[in-house]
Each structure stands twice: as structure tokens, then as C-alpha cells.
C-alpha positions, -999 to 999 in steps of 0.1 A, spaced: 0 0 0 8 37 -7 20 55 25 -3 84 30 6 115 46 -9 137 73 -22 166 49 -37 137 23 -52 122 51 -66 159 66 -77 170 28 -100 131 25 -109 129 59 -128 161 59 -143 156 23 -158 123 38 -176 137 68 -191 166 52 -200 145 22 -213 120 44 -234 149 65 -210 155 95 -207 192 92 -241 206 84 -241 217 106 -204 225 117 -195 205 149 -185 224 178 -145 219 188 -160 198 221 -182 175 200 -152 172 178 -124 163 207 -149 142 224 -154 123 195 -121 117 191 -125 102 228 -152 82 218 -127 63 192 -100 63 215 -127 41 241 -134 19 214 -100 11 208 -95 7 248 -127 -20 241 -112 -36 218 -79 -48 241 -105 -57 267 -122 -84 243 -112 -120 256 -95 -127 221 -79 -95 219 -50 -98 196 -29 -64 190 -27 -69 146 -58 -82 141 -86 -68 120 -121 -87 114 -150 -76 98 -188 -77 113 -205 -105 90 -235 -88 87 -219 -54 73 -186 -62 66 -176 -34 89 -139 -38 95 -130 -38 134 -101 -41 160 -72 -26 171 -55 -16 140 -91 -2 125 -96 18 161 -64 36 158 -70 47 123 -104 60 133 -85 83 161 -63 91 133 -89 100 105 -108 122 140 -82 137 146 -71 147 111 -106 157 104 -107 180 136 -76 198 119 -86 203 91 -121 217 104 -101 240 122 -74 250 96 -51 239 115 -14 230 100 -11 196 117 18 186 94 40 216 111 21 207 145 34 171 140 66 181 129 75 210 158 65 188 185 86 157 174 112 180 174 106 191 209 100 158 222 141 146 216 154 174 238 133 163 269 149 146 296 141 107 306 113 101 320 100 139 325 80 150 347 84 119 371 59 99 351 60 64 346 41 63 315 
């Protein structure tokens, strides 16, 4: 597969919700972060499933909705992209700056564990 990058993904991401309806009218910037919560839970359900298995991705028979991990991620992904875009803003450069950042702080910062 073709790797896709962050503006690509911003430009089709917000093409497909408002074609699909999902701006009309434009989401407030709460509904937008919570939504991105709400995929971020499903991906937290799908590691609690008894047959959890981190690579997998499995399709609802009825639909042939593709599910799992790997799917959830990409849905906080495309959310997240989408909320961007909504807002103008350059997440590319965002991306970009704050990977920068992130090598010149110490180990562990902040006394976190995780």
C-alpha cells in the first residue's frame, strides 16, 4: 500500500464527513475532541475483548464493517485529522514541531511512569 501523509489524510478525511453529512451543521470543537474520545474508548474496548490480539482486524458479518485494534487507531487518526482540518489547523508543522521538541526532553519527565 501507498504511505499516506498527514495533509492527504486531513484533505480526504474532511471531504468524507461533510460529504457524508458530519458538518451541516459544523460540529462544535468539544463535540469534535470528544469524538475523538469516543474512538480512543473503542480502541480501549477492543484490548478488553477476551480474544484481543494487538494486529488483528475482522470484519462484522453482517456489514462487513472492518473492526479491531489496528481499524480503532486509524479511526482516532482520521478524527483527529478531520478535527484539523475543520479548524485550519497545520497539523503537518504541528506534528513536525513537537517531534522536534520531544528529543530534547529529559528521561522520564516530569516523574511519570508512563
Amino acid at each position: 500500500s501507498t504511505p499516506l501523509c498527514i495533509p492527504l489524510i486531513m484533505d480526504v478525511a474532511l471531504a468524507t464527513s461533510t460529504a457524508n453529512g458530519f458538518r451541516d451543521p459544523p460540529p462544535s470543537i468539544d463535540t469534535m475532541l470528544i469524538n475523538i474520545h469516543g474512538e480512543v474508548s473503542e480502541a480501549w474496548e477492543e484490548v478488553r475483548k477476551p480474544d484481543f490480539e494487538p494486529k488483528r482486524i475482522y470484519h462484522v458479518a453482517e456489514c462487513g464493517k472492518p473492526e479491531g485494534l489496528p481499524i480503532e487507531l486509524a479511526d482516532v487518526i482520521i478524527r483527529v485529522c478531520d478535527t484539523a482540518a475543520a479548524l485550519g489547523i497545520d497539523l503537518n508543522a504541528a506534528i513536525q514541531e513537537k517531534l522536534l521538541y520531544n528529543t530534547t526532553r529529559p528521561y522520564r519527565h516530569g516523574g511519570k511512569r508512563a
